[in-house]
C-alpha positions as CSV (number, residue, x, y, z in Angstrom):
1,X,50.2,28.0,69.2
2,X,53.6,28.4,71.2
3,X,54.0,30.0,73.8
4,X,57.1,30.0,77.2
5,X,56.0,30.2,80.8
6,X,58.7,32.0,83.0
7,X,58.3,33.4,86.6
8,X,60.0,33.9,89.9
9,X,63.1,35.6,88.1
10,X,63.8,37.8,91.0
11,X,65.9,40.1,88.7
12,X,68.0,42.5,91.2
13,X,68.5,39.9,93.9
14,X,71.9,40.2,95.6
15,X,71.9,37.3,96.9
16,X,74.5,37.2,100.1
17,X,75.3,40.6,99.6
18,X,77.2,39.6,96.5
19,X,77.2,41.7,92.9
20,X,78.6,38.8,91.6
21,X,75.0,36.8,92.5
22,X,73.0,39.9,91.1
23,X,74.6,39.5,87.9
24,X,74.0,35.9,87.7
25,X,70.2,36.5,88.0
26,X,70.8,38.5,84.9
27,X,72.8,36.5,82.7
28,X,70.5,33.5,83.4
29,X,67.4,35.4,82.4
30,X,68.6,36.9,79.0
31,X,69.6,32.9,78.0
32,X,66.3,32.1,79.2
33,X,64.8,35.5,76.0
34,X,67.2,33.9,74.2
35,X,65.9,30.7,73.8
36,X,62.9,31.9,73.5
37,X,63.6,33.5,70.8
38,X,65.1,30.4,69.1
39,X,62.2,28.6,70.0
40,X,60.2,30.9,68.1
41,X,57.6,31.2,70.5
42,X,54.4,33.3,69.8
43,X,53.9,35.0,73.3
44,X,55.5,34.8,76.7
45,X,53.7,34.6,80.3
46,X,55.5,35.8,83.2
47,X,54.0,34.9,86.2
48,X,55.0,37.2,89.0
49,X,58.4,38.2,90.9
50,X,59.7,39.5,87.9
51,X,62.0,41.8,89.9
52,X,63.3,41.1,93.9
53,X,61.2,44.1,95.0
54,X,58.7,46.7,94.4
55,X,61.5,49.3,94.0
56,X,64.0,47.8,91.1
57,X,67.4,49.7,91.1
58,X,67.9,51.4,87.7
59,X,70.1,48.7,86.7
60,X,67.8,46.1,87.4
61,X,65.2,48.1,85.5
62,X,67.5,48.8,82.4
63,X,68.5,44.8,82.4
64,X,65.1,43.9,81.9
65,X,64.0,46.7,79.5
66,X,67.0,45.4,77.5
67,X,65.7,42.0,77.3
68,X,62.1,43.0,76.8
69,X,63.1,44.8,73.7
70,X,65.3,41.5,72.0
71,X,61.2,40.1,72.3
72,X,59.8,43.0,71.0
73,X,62.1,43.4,68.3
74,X,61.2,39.4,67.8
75,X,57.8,40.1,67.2
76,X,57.2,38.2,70.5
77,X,54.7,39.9,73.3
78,X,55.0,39.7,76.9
79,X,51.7,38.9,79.9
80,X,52.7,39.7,83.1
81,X,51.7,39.8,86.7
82,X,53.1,40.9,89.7
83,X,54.3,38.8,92.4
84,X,54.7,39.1,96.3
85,X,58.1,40.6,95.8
86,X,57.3,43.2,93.0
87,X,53.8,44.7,94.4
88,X,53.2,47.5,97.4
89,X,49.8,45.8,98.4
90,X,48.3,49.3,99.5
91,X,46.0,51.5,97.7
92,X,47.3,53.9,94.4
93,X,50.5,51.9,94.1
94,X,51.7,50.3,91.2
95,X,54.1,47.5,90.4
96,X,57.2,48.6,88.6
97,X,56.1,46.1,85.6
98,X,53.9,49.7,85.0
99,X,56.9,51.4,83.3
100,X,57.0,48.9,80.1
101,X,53.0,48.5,79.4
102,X,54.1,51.9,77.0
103,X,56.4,49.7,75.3
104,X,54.2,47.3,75.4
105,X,53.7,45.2,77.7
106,X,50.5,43.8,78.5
107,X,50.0,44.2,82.4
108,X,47.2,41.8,84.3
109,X,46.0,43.5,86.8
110,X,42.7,44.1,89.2
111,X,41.7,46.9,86.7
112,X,42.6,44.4,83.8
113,X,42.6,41.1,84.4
114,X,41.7,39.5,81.1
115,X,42.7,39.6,77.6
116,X,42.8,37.6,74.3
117,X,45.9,36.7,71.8
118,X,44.1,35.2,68.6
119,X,41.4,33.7,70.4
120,X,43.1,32.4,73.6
121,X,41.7,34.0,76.7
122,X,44.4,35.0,79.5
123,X,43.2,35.9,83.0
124,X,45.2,36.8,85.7
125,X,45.7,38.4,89.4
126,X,48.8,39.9,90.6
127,X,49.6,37.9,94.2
128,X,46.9,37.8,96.6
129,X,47.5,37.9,100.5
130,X,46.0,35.1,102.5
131,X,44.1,37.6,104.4
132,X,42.4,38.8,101.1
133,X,41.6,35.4,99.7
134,X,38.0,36.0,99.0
135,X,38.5,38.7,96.6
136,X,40.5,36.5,94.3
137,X,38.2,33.8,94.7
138,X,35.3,36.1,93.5
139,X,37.8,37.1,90.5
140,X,38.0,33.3,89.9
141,X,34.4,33.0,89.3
142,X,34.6,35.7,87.2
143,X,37.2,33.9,85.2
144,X,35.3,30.6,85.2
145,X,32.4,31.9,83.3
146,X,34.2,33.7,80.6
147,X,36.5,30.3,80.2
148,X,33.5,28.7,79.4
149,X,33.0,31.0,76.3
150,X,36.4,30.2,74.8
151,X,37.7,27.3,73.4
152,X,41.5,27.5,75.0
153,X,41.9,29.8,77.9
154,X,44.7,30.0,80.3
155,X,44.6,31.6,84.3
156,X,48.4,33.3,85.2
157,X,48.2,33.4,89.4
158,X,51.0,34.1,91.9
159,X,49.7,31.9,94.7
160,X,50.9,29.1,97.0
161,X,49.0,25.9,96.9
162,X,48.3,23.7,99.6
163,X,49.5,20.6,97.5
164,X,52.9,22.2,96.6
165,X,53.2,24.6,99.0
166,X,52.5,22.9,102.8
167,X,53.9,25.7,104.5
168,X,51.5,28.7,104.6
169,X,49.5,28.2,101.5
170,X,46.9,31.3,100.2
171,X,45.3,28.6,98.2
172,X,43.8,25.1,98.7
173,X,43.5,23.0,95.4
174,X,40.1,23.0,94.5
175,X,39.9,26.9,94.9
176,X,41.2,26.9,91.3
177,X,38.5,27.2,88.6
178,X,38.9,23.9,86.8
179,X,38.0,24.6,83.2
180,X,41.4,26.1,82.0
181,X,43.5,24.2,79.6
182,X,46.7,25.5,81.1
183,X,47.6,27.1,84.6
184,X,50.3,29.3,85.1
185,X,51.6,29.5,88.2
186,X,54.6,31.4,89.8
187,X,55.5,31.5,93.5
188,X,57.1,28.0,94.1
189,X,60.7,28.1,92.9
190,X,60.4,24.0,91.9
191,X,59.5,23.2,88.8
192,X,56.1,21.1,89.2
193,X,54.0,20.0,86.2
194,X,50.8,17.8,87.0
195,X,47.1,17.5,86.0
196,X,44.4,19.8,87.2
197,X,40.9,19.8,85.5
198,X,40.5,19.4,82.1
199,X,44.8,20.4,81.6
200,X,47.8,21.0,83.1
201,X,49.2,23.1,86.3
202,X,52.7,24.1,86.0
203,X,55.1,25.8,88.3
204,X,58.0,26.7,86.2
205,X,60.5,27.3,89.1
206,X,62.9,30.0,89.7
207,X,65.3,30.8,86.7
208,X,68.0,31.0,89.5
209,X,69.2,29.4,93.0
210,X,67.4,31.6,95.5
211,X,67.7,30.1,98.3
212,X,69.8,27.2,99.4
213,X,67.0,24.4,100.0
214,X,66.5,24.5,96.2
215,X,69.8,23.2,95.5
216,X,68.6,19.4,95.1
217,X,65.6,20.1,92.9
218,X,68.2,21.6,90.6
219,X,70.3,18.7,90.8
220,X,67.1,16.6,89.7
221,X,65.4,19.2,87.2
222,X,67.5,21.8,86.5
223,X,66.6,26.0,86.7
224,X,64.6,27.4,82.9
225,X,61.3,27.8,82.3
226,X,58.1,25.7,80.0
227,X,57.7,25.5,76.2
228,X,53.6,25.3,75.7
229,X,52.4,24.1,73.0
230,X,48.6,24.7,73.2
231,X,45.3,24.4,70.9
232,X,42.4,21.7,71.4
233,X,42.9,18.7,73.7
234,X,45.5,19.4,76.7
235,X,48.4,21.2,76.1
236,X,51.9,19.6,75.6
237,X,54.5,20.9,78.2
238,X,58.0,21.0,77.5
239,X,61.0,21.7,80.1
240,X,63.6,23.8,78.8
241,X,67.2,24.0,81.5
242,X,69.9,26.8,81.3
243,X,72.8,25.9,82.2
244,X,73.4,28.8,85.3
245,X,76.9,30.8,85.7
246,X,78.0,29.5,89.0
247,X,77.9,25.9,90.4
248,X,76.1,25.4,94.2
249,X,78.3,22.7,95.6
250,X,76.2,21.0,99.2
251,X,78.2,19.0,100.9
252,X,78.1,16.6,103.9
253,X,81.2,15.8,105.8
254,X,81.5,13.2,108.5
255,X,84.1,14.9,110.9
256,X,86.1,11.8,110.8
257,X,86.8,12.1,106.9
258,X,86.8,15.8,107.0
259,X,90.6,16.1,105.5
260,X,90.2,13.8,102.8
261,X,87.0,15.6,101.7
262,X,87.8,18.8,102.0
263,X,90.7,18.2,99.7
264,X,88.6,16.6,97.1
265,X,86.3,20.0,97.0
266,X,89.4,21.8,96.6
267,X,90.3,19.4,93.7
268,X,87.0,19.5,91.9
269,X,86.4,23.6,92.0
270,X,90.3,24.8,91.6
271,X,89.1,25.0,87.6
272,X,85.9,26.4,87.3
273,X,85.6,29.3,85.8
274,X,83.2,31.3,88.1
275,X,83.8,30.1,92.0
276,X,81.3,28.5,93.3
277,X,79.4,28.7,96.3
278,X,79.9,26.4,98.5
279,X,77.7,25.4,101.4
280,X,79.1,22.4,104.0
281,X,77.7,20.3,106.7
282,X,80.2,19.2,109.5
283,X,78.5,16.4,112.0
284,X,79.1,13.1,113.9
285,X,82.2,14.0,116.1
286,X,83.4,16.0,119.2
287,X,85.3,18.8,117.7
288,X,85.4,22.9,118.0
289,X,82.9,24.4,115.6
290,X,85.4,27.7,115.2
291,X,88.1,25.4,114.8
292,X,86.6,23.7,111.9
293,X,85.2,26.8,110.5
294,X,88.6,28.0,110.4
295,X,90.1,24.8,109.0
296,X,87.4,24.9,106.2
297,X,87.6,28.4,105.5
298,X,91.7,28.2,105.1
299,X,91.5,25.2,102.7
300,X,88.6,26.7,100.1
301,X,88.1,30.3,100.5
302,X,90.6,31.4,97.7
303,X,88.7,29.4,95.4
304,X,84.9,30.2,96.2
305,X,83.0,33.0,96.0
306,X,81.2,32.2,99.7
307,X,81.8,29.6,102.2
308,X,78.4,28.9,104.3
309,X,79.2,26.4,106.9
310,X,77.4,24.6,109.6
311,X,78.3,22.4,112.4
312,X,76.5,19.2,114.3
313,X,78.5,18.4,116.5
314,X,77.9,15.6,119.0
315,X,78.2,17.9,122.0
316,X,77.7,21.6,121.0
317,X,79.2,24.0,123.6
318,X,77.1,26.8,124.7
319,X,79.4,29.3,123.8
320,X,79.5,27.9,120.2
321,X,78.1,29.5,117.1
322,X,75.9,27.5,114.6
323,X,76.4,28.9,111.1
324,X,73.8,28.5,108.4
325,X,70.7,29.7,106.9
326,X,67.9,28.5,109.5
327,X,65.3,31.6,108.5
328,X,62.6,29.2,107.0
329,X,62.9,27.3,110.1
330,X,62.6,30.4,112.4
331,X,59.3,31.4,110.3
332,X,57.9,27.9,111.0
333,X,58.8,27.4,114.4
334,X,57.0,30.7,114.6
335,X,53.9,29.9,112.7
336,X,53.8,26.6,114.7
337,X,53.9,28.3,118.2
338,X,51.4,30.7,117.5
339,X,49.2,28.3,115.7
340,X,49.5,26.3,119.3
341,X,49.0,29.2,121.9
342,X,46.4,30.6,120.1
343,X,44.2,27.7,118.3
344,X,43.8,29.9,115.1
345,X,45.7,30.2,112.0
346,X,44.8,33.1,110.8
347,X,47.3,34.9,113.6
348,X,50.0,32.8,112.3
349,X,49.5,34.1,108.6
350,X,49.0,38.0,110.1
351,X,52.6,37.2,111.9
352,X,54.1,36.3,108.8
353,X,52.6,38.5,106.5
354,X,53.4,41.8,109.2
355,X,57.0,40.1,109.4
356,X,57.7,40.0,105.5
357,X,56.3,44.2,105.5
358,X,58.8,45.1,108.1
359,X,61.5,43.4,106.8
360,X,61.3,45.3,103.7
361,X,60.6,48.4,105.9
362,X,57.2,49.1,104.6
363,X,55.6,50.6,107.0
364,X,52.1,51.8,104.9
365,X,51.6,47.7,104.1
366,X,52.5,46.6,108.0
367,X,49.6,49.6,108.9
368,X,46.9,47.9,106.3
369,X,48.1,44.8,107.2
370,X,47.3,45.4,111.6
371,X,44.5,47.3,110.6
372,X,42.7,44.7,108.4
373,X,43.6,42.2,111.5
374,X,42.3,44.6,114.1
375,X,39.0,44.9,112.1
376,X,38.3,41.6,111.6
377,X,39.3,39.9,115.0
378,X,38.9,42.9,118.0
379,X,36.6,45.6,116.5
380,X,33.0,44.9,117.5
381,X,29.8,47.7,116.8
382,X,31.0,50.3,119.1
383,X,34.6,49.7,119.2
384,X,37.4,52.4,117.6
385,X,40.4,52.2,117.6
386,X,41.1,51.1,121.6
387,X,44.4,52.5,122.1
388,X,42.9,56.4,122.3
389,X,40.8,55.2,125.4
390,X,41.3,55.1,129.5
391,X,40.9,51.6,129.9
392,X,42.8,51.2,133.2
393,X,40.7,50.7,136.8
394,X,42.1,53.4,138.3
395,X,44.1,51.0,140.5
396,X,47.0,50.3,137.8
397,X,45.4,47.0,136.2
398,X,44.3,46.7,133.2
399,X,40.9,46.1,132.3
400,X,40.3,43.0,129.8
401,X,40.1,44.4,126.5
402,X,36.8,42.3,126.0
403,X,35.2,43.0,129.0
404,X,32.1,44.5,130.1
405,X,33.9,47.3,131.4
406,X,35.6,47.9,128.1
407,X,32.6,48.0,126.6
408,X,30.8,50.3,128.6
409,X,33.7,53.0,128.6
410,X,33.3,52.9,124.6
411,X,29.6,53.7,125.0
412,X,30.3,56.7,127.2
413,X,33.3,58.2,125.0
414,X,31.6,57.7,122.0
415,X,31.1,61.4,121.7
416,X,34.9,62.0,122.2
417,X,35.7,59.1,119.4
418,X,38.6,59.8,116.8
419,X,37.1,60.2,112.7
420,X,38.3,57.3,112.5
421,X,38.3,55.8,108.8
422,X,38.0,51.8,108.3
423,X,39.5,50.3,105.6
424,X,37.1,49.2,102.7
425,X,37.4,47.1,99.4
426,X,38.5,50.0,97.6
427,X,41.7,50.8,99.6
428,X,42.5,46.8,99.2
429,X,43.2,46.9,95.1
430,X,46.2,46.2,94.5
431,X,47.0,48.6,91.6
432,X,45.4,52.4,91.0
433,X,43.7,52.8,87.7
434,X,47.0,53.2,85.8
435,X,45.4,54.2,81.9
436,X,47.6,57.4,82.1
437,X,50.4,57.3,85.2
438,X,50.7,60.7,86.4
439,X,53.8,61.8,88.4
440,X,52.1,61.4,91.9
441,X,51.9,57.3,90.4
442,X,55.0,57.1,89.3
443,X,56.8,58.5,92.6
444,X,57.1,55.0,93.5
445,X,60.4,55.3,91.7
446,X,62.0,58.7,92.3
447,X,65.3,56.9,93.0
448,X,65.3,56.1,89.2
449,X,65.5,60.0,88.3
450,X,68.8,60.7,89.4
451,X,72.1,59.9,87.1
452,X,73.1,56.1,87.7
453,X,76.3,54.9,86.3
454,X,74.4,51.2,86.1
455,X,73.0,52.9,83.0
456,X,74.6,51.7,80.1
457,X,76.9,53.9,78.2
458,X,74.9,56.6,75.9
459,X,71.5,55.5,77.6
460,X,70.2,59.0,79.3
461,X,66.5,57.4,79.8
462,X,65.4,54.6,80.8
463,X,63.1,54.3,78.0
464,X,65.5,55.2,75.9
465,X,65.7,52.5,73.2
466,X,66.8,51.4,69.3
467,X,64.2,52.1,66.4
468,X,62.0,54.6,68.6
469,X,60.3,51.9,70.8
């Protein structure tokens, strides 16, 4: 039995602002269904961040429907999970994964986590929070026991591990169940493919360049996705590379030699035939950083599609600008000073997991998110919600939040409290029951009703599809 392991396509992603990126994520994953296809493979596992968010654009939606049906037309079905970027982690919402399980797609979920394709079991989770690791640990256990029922059985997660995944893991190793022959992961965008148990773990990587810093993995192991052949004994794994549609040129210059090498980039990406993008170091020399910038800007910018420069200079003027892409340093500098003030990690996983809601303005998932921190580190027996109470001395201080005095002013306003309604394990699934979506479900992509001119020509549904599918 055949089957390809994809994840992290992040279809949607426009990357820098650029249409020209969001099409690239597009192209890359129909060669990706297209070797599959060739390879003749009997099912396909995609393990989470299918789509840059939890609210596709209609063109991002109709891309993928597109090459869902070349598989289905091939006779070739589709497992899928959701991932950090394509779930609302918030009670009665639904991935947008949702919209194809009609055509076919077969959907892992809390409500469905398991399944079986001629005698192989599949289990999987969409992506689990940190904060909400002991649900998914009690699904593991769950898995573990059926595993040992089946002769080949493979787990599909959407995790961080501590091995791979240093900064801000959900998972340690040996949280994984270890008697599956083959674990699919998504989540880490390098491709990693080692021993765990009694087979193999295998991160198939991003099929595109999301972010800068995976620029030299790519150099070493390309961008694609896994070939798996797998029956009794461990499963063979085989790499399979696209070739992407735009080269990621990284470049250090010594500021001494920056002429010569700036002329040589010129040289080497005057005839490509998509321009690059093209990201350049400066350092070791007391020069202007604007001056630079603008030097380096007036000898390439006609010939990439974005310039992304940053300067190290030897002396660095106050007044001067560092340009680059420092937000994975920012979150860890972050994690690392609260982790220091505070002596407790799990405020800085709330810090980044409240940061990552607000910066895709979700407001409902920041709320769950302070609430299910609130609950479990500040509300004791007698404590609701502290904000609705007088806890100042009457003097302008105020009191300490654990204090005797606190506690004592909640025992006398008990009768006054707010109906105040703590979260339980019900409002923490991560899908609704979704058997038969109803409109209220489906809201969740109202933006998808209106006329799009992303739609392809003749297309007036986004279901609507050759043969009746």
């Amino acid at each position: 039995m055949k089957f390809a392991h994809l994840a992290d396509s992040h279809l949607g992603y426009r990357q820098y602002g650029l249409l020209e990126r969001e099409n690239d994520f597009y192209d890359v994953f129909d060669k990706c269904v297209d070797k599959i296809i060739e390879k003749k493979c009997d099912f396909v596992i995609h393990a989470g961040d299918l789509f840059e968010v939890a609210k596709p654009t209609p063109k991002a939606l109709s891309r993928f429907q597109k090459a869902f049906l070349k598989l289905k037309e091939a006779g070739i079905p589709v497992y899928a999970i959701a991932g950090n970027h394509d779930s609302v982690r918030r009670k009665g919402s639904v991935p947008p994964q949702i919209l194809f399980k009609d055509l076919g797609l077969k959907l892992l979920s809390p409500n469905h986590p398991m399944d079986n394709f001629n005698g192989i079991l599949i289990c999987g989770m969409p992506y689990t929070p940190k904060s909400n690791k002991s649900t998914l640990l009690e699904k593991f256990k769950l898995f573990e026991k059926e595993a040992d029922n089946h002769i080949v059985s493979i787990l599909v997660a959407h995790q961080g591990i501590d091995k791979y995944l240093p900064f801000n893991p959900e998972l340690e190793i040996g949280d994984l169940p270890d008697n599956f022959d083959y674990y699919a992961m998504g989540h880490v965008h390098n491709y990693i493919n080692n021993a765990y148990g009694k087979g193999r773990l295998v991160y198939p990587g991003s099929s595109e360049i999301w972010k800068a810093d995976e620029v030299s993995d790519y150099a070493k192991k390309g961008k694609g996705f896994a070939i798996v052949e797998i029956g009794v004994g461990e499963p063979v794994v085989k790499r399979v590379t696209v070739e992407l549609p735009r080269k990621f040129i990284k470049e250090y210059i010594d500021y001494n030699e920056l002429d010569k090498k700036l002329h040589l980039i010129k040289t080497s990406i005057k005839s490509l035939e998509n321009k690059p993008i093209v990201e350049i170091t400066v350092g070791n020399g007391d020069f202007n950083s604007s001056e630079v910038y603008e030097q380096i800007m007036n000898e390439l910018e006609d010939y990439a599609l974005i310039i992304r420069p940053s300067f190290k200079p030897n002396k660095l003027a106050a007044e001067e600008m560092i340009v680059g892409d420092t937000s994975l340093g920012a979150r860890q500098s972050l994690v690392q000073a609260l982790n220091e003030k505070y002596k407790d990690e799990t405020i800085g996983t709330f810090a980044i997991e409240l940061l990552d809601s607000l910066a895709n303005d979700d407001m409902e998932e920041a709320n769950l998110i302070s609430n299910n921190f609130y609950k479990s580190h500040f509300a004791g027996e007698n404590e609701l919600y502290k904000e609705k109470l007088d806890l100042n001395d009457g003097e302008g201080k105020i009191i300490n939040k654990t204090s005797p005095e606190v506690f004592e002013k909640l025992a006398k306003n008990n009768k006054d409290d707010i109906d105040s309604k703590d979260l339980d394990s019900e409002e923490l699934e991560l899908f609704s029951d979704s058997k038969d979506l109803d409109s209220e479900e489906l809201e969740l992509f109202d933006d998808s009703k209106d006329d799009n001119p992303d739609l392809e020509k003749g297309q007036t549904s986004l279901f609507d599809s050759a043969g009746g599918a």
